[in-house]
N, C-alpha and C positions, 0 to 999 in steps of 0.2 A: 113162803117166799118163792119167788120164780124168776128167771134168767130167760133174755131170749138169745143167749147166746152157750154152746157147748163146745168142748174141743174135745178129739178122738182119736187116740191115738190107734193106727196101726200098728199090732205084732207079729213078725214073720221073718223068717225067710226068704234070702233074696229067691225069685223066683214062684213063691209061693201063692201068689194071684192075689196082690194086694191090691194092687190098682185096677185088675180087673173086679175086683167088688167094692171098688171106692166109685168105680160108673156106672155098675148099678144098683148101686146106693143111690147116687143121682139120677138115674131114672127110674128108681121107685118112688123117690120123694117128689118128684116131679106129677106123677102119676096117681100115687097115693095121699097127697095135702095141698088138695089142690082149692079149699076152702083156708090155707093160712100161707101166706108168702113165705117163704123158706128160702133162704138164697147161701146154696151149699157151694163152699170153699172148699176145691181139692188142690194143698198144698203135697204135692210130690217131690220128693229130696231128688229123686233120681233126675226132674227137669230142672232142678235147681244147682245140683252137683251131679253132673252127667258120670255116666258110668265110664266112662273112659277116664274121666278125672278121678272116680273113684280107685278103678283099678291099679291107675297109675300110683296111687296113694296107699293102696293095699300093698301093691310090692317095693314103694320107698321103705314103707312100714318094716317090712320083711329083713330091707337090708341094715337095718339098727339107724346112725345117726345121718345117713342119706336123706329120711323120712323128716328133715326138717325143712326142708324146700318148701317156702310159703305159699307156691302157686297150688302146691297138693295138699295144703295143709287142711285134712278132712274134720278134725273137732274144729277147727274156727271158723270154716264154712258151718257146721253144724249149730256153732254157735252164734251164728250172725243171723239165721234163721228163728232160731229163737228168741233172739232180738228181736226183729221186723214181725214178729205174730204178736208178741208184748207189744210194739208199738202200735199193730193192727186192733189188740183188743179198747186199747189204750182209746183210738180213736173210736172204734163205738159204741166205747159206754161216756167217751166224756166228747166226743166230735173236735179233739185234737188234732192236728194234721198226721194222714198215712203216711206210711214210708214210702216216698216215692220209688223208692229201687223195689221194692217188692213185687216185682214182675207178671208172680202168680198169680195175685188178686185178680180177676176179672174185673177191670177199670168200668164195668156199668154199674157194680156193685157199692150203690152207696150206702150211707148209714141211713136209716130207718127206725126210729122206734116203737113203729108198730109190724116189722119183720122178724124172722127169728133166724139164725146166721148157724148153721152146720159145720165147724171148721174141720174137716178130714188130712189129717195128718199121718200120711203113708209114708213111713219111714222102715226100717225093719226093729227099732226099738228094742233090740235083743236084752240089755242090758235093765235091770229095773228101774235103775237111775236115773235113763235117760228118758222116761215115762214119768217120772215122779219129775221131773223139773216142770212136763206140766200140771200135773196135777196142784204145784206149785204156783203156777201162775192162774192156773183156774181159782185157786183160793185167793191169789192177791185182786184178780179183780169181780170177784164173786160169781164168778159162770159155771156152767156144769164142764163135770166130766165124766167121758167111759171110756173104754179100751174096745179092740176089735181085732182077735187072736185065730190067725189063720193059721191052723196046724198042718203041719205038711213033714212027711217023710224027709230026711238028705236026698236021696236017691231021687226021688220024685221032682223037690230042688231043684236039682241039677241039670235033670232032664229039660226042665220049663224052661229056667235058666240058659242052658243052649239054644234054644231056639229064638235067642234073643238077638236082636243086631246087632245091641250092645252088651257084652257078656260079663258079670265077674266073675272071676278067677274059678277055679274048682276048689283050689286048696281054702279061699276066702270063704265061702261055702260050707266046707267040710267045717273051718275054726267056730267061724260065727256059730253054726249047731251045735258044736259043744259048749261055748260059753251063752248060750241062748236060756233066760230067765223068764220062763214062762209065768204067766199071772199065776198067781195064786191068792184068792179074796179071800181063803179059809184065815189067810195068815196076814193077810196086808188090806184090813178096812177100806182103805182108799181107792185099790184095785176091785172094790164088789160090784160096781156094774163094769161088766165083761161077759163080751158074746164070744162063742169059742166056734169057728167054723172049719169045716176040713175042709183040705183044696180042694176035692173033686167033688166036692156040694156044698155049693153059695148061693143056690134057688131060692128057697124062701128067707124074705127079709122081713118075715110080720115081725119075727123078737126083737127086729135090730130097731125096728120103728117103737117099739114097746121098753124098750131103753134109750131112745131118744126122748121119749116124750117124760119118764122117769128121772131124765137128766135134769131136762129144760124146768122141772119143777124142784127140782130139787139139786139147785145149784151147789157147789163147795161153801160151805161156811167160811169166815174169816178166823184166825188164829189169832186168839189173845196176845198181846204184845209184851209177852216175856225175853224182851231183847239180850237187856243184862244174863239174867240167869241161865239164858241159852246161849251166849257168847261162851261165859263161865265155862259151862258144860261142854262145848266143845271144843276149848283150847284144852280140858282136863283130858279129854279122848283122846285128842289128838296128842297127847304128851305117851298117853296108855299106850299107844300102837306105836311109837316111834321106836322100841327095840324089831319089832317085828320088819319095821320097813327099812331100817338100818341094812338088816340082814337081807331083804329084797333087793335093794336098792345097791349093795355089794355084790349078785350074781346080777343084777342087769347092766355094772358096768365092769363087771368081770365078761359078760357077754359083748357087750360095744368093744373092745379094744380085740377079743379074740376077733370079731367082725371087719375090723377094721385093718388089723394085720393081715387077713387073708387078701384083702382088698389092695393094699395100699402097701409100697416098701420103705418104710423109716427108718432111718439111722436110730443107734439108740438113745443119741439127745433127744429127738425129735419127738421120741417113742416116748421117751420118760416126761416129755413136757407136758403130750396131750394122755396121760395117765396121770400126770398131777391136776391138770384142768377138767378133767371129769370126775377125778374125788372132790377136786372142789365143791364142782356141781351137787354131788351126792352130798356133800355137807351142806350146803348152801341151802337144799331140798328138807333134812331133816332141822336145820334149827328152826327156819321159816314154820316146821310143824310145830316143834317145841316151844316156840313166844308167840305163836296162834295168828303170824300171818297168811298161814299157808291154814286151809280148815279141808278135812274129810268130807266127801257127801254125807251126808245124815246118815245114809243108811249104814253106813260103814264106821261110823263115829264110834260106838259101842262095841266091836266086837267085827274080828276080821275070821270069817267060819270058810267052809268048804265052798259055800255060796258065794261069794264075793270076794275070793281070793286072788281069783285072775283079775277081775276089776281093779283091785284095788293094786297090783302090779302093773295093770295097764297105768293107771293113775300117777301111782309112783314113777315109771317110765318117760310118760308124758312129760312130767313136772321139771326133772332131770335133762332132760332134750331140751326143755325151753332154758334150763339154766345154761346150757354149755353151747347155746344156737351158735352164738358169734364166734366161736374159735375158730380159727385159720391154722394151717402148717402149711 
């Protein structure tokens, strides 16, 4: 079985020369197959969600429930993105209509099914999660996938990173490196094709062509439709972990109110309304996990380790802020 189409995610490091080896990626493939039309897609977050919008999102983030301003809201931007590539792949394996708002696409780029379609997805995908939604979507519409793991020091980071027009933060920086999920195929099947390149050597691209072409043949299989039983199984999970997020989810809104008292002067009505409307929320967060409207990533369904700890607090975080968006005082 064979795909002519892959998606590829980049991992790094803001700063870490993703995009400088996502263009010459494109002018190797340009160069090197030039006997099979390849029409390479670089999908960049940072032209998508500009770094100013980022930043600006990074330190709403910082000051606890500020960070609900829809105009910075960086996961739903991230998820609308992931929308309009599902839609993109949508249209050329079935010649569906594109997303018109999808900007990035190079509008010469039509469907072809005698082409094969590159999609470079330069994001800094720290998270493994947020790599596994594609490899998610790569199995839903049967295309290949790999990763492409640019290793890079903080230090070094930072350094590239400054010299940028548009800068993220340092502290932003400094965090993403500690919660940063590097591949590991020993331990995660899914992640085995992965090219691992340092930043101050991206020269040769023979491997990265050599797991392209590995890809393109060997797209993601389809998953058995164990809907039932995987439903089951993760309202069971999700039941398993809700003392644990209970107890999360009590210092993150033991933190929002400390947050907010530094910020804000309330009377102690005022004080005591919006500390009952945020335990709301924290209740509203855990039943939603306990009657299985609310579901865990997969990977976290099972078991909440050293690995996934912070994630799954960011998670919890998130889900809580969308519950208490609308309060007013």
């Amino acid at each position: 079985m064979m795909s002519n189409i892959i998606l590829v995610s980049l991992v790094g490091l803001p700063g870490a020369g993703k995009s400088t080896l996502c263009k010459k990626i494109v002018s190797d493939l340009n160069s090197n197959c030039s006997s099979q039309l390849i029409n390479t897609i670089h999908i960049c977050y940072d032209d998508i969600i500009p770094l100013h919008v980022q930043k600006e999102s990074a330190l709403l983030k910082q000051s606890g429930v500020l960070n609900l301003n829809p105009e910075y809201n960086w996961k739903a931007a991230r998820q609308k993105i992931h929308t309009d590539v599902a839609l993109f792949l949508d249209y050329l394996k079935t010649g569906n209509q594109a997303p018109s708002n999808f900007n990035i696409i190079n509008p010469d780029i039509g469907r072809d099914d005698n082409a094969c379609y590159v999609i470079l997805l330069d994001d800094n995908f720290y998270y493994r999660s947020m790599r596994y939604e594609y490899f998610q979507l790569a199995r839903k519409y049967g295309v290949g996938y790999c990763q492409l793991y640019v290793e890079c020091s903080t230090e070094a980071a930072i350094q590239q990173n400054s010299q940028r027009d548009a800068q993220v933060p340092v502290e932003v920086v400094k965090t993403m490196a500690a919660k940063l999920q590097p591949p590991q195929p020993c331990h995660h099947s899914w992640e085995s094709l992965t090219c691992v390149f340092q930043a101050d050597s991206m020269e040769n691209l023979s491997s990265v062509r050599e797991m392209f072409d590995k890809c393109f043949r060997s797209p993601v299989p389809p998953m058995l439709d164990h809907s039932a039983e995987t439903a089951a199984s993760r309202l069971q999970c999700s039941r398993s972990v809700a003392h644990q997020a209970d107890l999360h989810l009590r210092a993150i809104v033991g933190h929002l109110i400390k947050e907010i008292r530094s910020k804000e002067t309330f009377d102690s009505k005022k004080m005591a309304a919006l500390s009952y409307h945020i335990n709301d929320g924290r209740q509203k967060v855990l039943g939603a996990m306990q009657d299985g409207r609310l579901h865990l990533p997969i990977h976290m369904a099972e078991n909440i380790n050293d690995e996934n700890r912070e994630e799954f607090k960011d998670f919890l975080k998130y889900e809580l802020l969308k519950n208490i968006a609308n309060m007013s005082f």
